[in-house]
VEXVORO-605981 format. One record per atom (N, C-alpha, C, CB): residue number from 1; residue in one letter; atom name; x, y, z. Coordinates in Angstrom, 2 decimals, padded with zeros to 5 digits. Each point is the difference from the previous one (the first is absolute). Last residue first. Glycine has a CB too. Example, Ala and Ser with C-alpha at 12.3 -4.5 7.8 and 13.67 -1.06 7.14 Angstrom:
<2,'S','N',<012.85,-002.25,007.08>>
<2,'S','CA',<000.82,001.19,000.06>>
<2,'S','C',<-000.77,001.09,000.73>>
<2,'S','CB',<001.18,-000.63,-002.15>>
<1,'A','N',<-000.89,-005.09,002.08>>
<1,'A','CA',<-000.89,001.19,000.00>>
<1,'A','C',<000.90,001.20,000.00>>
<1,'A','CB',<-001.89,-001.17,001.25>>
***
This chain:
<72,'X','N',<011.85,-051.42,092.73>>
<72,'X','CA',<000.53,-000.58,-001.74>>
<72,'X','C',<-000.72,-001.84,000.05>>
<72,'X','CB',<003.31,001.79,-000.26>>
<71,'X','N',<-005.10,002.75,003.53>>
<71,'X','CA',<000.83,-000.55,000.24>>
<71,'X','C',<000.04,-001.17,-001.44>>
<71,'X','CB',<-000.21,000.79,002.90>>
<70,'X','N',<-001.43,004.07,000.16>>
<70,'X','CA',<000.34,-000.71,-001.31>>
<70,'X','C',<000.56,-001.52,000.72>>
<70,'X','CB',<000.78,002.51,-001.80>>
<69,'X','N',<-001.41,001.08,004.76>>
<69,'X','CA',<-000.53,-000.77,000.14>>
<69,'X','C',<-000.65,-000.58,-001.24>>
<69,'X','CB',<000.10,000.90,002.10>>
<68,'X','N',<002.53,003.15,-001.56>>
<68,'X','CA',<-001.19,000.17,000.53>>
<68,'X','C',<-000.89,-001.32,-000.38>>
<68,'X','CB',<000.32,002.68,-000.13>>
<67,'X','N',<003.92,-002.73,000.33>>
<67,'X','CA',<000.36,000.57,001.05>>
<67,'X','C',<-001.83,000.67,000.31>>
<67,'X','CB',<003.34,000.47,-000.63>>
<66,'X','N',<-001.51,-002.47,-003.57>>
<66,'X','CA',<000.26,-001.15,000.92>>
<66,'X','C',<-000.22,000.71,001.47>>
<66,'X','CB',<001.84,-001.40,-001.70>>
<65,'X','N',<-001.67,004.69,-001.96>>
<65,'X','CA',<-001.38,-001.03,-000.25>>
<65,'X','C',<-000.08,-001.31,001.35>>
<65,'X','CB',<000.34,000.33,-003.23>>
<64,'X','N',<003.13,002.75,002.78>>
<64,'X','CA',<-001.12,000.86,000.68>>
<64,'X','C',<-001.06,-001.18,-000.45>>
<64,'X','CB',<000.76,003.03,-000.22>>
<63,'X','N',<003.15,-004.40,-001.66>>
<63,'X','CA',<000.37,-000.17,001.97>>
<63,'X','C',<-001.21,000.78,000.29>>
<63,'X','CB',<003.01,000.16,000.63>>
<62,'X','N',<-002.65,-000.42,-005.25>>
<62,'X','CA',<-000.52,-001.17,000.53>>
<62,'X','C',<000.21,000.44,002.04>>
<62,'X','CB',<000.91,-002.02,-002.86>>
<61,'X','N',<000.02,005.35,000.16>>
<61,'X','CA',<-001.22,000.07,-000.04>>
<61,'X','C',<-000.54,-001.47,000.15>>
<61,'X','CB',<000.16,002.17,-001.32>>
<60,'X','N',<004.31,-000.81,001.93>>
<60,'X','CA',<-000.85,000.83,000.96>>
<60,'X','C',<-001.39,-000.56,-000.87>>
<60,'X','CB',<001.76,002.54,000.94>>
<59,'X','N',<001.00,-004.45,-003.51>>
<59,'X','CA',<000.28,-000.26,000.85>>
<59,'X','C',<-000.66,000.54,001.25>>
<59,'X','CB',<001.63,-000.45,-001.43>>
<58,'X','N',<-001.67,001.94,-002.82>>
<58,'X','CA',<-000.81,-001.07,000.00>>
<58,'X','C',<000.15,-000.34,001.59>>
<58,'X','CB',<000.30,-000.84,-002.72>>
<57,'X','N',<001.97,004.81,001.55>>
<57,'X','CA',<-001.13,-000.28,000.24>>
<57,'X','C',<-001.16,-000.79,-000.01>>
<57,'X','CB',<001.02,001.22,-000.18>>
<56,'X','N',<003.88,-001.71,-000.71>>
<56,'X','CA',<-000.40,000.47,001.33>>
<56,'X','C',<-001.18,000.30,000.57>>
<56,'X','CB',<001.68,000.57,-000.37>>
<55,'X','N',<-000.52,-002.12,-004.22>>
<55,'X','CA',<000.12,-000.94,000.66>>
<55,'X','C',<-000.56,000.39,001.68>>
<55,'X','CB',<002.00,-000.80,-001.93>>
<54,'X','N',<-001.43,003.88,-001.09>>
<54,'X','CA',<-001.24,-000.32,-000.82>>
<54,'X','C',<000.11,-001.46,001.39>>
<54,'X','CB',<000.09,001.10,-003.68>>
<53,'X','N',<003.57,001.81,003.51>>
<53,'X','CA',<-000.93,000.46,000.40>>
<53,'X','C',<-001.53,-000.61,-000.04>>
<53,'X','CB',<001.70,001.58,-000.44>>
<52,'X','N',<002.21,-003.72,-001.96>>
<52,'X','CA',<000.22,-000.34,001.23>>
<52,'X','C',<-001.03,001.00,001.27>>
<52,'X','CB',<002.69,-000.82,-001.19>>
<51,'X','N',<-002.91,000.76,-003.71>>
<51,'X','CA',<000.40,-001.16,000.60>>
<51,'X','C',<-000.45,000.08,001.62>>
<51,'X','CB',<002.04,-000.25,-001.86>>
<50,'X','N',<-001.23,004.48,-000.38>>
<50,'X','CA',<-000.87,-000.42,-000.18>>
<50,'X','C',<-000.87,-001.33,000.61>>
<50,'X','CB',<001.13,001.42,-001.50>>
<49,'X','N',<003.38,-000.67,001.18>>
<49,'X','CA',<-000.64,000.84,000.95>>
<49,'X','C',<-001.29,-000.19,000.30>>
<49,'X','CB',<001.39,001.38,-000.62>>
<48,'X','N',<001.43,-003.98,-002.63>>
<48,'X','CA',<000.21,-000.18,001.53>>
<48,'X','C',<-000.73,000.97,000.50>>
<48,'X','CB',<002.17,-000.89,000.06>>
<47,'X','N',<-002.39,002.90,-004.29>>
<47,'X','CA',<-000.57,-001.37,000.19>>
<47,'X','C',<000.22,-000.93,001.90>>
<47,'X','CB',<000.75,000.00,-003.30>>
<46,'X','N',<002.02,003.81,002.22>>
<46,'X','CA',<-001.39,000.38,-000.16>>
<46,'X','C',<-001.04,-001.22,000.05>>
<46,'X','CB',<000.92,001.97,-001.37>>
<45,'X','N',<003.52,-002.53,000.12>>
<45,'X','CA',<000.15,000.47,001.89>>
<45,'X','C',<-001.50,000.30,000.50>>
<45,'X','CB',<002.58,001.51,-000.14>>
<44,'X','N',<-001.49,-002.59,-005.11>>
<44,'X','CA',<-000.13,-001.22,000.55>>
<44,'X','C',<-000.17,000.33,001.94>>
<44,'X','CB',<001.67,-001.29,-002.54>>
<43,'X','N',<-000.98,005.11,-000.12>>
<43,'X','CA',<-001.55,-000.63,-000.35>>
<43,'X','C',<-000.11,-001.41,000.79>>
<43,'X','CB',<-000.13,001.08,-002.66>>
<42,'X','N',<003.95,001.58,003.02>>
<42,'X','CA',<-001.46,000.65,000.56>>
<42,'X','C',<-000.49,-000.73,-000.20>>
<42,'X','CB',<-000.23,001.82,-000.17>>
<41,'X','N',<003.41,-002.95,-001.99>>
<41,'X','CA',<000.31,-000.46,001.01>>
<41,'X','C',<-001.25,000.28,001.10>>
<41,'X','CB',<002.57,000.24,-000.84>>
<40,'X','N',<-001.82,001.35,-003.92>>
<40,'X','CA',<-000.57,-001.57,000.03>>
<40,'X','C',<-000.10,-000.33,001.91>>
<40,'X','CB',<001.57,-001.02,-002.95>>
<39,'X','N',<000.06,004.94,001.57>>
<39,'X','CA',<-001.38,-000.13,-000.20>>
<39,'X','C',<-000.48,-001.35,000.67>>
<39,'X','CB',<000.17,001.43,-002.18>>
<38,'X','N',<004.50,-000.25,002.32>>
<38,'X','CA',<-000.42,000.45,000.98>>
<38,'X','C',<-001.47,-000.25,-000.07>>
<38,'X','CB',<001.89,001.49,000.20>>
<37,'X','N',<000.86,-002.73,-004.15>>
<37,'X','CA',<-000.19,-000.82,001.59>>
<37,'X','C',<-000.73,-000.05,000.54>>
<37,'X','CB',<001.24,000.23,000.43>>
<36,'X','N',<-003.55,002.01,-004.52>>
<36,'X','CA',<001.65,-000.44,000.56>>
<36,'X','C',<-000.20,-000.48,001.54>>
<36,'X','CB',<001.49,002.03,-001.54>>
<35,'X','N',<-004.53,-002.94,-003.27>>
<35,'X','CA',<000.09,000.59,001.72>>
<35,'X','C',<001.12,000.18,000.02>>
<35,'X','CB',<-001.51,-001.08,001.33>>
<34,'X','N',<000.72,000.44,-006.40>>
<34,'X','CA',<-000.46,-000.98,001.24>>
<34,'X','C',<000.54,001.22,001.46>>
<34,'X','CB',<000.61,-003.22,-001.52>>
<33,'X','N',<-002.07,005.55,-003.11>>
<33,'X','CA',<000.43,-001.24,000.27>>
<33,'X','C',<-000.28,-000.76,001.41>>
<33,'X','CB',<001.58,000.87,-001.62>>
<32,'X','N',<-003.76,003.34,000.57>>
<32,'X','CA',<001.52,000.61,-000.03>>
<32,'X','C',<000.77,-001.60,000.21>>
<32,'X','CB',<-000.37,003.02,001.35>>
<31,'X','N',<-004.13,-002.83,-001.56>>
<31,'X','CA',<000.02,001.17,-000.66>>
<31,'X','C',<001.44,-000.13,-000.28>>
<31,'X','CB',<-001.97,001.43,001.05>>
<30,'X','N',<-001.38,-004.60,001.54>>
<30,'X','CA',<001.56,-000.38,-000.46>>
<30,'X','C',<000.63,001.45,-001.30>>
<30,'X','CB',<-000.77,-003.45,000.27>>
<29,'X','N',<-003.74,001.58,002.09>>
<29,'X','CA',<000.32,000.56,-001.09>>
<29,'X','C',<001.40,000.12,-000.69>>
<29,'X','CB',<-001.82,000.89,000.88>>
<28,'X','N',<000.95,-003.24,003.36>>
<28,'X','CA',<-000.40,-000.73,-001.24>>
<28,'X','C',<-000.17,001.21,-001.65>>
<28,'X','CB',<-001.55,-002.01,002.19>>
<27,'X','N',<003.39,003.26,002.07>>
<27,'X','CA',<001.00,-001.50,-000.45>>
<27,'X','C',<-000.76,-000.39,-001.29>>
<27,'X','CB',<000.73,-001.20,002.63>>
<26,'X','N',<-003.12,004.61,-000.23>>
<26,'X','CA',<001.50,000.61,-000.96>>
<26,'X','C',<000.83,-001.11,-000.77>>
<26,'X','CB',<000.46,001.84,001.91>>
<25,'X','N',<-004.50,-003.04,001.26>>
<25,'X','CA',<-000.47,000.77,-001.33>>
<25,'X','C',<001.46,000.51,-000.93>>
<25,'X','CB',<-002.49,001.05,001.48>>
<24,'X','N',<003.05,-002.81,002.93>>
<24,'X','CA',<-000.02,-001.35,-000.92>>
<24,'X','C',<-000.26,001.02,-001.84>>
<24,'X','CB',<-001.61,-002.47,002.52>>
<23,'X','N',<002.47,005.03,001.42>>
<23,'X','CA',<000.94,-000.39,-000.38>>
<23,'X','C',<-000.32,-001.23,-000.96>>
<23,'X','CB',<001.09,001.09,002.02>>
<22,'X','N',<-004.43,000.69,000.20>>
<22,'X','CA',<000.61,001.23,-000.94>>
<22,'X','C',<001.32,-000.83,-000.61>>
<22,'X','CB',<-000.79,002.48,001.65>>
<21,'X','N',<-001.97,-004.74,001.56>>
<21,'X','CA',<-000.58,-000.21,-001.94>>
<21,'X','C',<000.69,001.16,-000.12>>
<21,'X','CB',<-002.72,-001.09,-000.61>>
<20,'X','N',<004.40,000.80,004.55>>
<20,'X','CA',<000.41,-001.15,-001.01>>
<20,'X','C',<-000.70,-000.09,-001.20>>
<20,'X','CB',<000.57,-001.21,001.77>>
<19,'X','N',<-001.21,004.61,001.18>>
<19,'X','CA',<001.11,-000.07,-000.37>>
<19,'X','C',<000.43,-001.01,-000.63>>
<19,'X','CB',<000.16,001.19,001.40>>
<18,'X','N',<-004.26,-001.47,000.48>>
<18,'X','CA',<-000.03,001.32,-000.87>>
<18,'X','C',<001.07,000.32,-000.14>>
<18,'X','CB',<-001.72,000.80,000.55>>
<17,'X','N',<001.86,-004.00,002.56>>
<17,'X','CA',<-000.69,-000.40,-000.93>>
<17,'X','C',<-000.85,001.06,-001.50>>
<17,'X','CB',<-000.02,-001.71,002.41>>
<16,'X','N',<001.85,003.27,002.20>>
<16,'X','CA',<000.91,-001.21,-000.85>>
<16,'X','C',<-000.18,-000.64,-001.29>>
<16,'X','CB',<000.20,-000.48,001.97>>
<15,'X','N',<-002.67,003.37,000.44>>
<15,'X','CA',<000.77,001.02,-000.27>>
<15,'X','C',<001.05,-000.99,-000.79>>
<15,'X','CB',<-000.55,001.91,002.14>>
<14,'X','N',<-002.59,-003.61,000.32>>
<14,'X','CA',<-000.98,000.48,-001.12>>
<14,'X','C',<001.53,000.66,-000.69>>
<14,'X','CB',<-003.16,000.66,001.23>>
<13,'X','N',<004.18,-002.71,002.92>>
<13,'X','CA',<-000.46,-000.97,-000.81>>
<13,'X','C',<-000.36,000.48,-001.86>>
<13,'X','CB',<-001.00,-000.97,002.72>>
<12,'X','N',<004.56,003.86,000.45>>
<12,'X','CA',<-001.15,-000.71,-000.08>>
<12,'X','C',<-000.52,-000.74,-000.45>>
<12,'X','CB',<-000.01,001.01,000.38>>
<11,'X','N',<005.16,000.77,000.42>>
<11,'X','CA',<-001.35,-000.43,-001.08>>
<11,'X','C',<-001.05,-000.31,000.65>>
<11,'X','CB',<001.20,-000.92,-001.60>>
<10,'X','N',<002.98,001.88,003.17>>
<10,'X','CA',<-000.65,001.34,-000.17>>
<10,'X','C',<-001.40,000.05,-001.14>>
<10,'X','CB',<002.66,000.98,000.58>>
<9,'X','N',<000.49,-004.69,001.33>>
<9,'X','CA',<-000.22,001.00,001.55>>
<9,'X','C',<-000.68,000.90,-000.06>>
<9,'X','CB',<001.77,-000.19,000.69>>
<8,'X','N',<-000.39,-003.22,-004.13>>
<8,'X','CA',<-001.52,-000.51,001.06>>
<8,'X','C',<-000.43,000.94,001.02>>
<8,'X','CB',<000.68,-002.37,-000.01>>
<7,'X','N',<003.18,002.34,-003.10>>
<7,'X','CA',<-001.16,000.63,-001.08>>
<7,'X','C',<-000.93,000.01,001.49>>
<7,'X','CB',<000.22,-001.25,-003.23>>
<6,'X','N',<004.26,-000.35,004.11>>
<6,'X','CA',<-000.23,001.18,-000.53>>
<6,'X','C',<-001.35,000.46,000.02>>
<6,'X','CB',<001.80,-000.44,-001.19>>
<5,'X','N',<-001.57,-003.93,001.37>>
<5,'X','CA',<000.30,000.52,001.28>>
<5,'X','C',<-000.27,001.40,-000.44>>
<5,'X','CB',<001.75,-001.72,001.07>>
<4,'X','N',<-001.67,-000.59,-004.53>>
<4,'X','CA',<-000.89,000.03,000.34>>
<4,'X','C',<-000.03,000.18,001.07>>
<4,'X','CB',<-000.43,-000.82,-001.35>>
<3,'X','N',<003.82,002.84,-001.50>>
<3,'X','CA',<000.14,-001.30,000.51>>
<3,'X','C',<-001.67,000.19,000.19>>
<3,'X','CB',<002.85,-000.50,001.25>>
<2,'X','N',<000.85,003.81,-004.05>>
<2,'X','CA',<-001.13,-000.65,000.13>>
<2,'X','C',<-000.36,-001.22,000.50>>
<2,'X','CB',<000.00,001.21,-001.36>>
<1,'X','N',<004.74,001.95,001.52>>
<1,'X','CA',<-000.66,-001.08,-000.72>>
<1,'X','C',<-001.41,-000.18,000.55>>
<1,'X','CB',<002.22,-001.13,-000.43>>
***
């Protein structure tokens, strides 16, 4: 099964996010009806990834800002 754990070990940020407009582009042409499971499931595991990679580097990039004497 497709989890966002799964996906996070072998995805990259760029690599992630070029898997999800692939998978959104198919959902939305929709050639062959609606997704199956397994699709749908990527897509929503893919998103968390995305998510949650996108989050990690906000994060290092406030702690390097606060560390070269930023401050909110």
């Amino acid at each position: 099964m497709t989890s966002p754990a799964k996906l996070e070990r072998w995805r990259t940020p760029a690599t992630a996010v070029m898997r999800l407009q692939e998978r959104r582009l198919l959902e939305t042409l929709g050639g062959s009806g609606a997704p199956s499971a397994q699709e749908a499931l990527e897509l929503l595991a893919l998103g968390e990834v995305v998510i949650c990679k996108v989050g990690y580097g906000r994060q290092l990039t406030v702690r390097s800002s606060r560390a070269g004497g930023a401050s909110w």
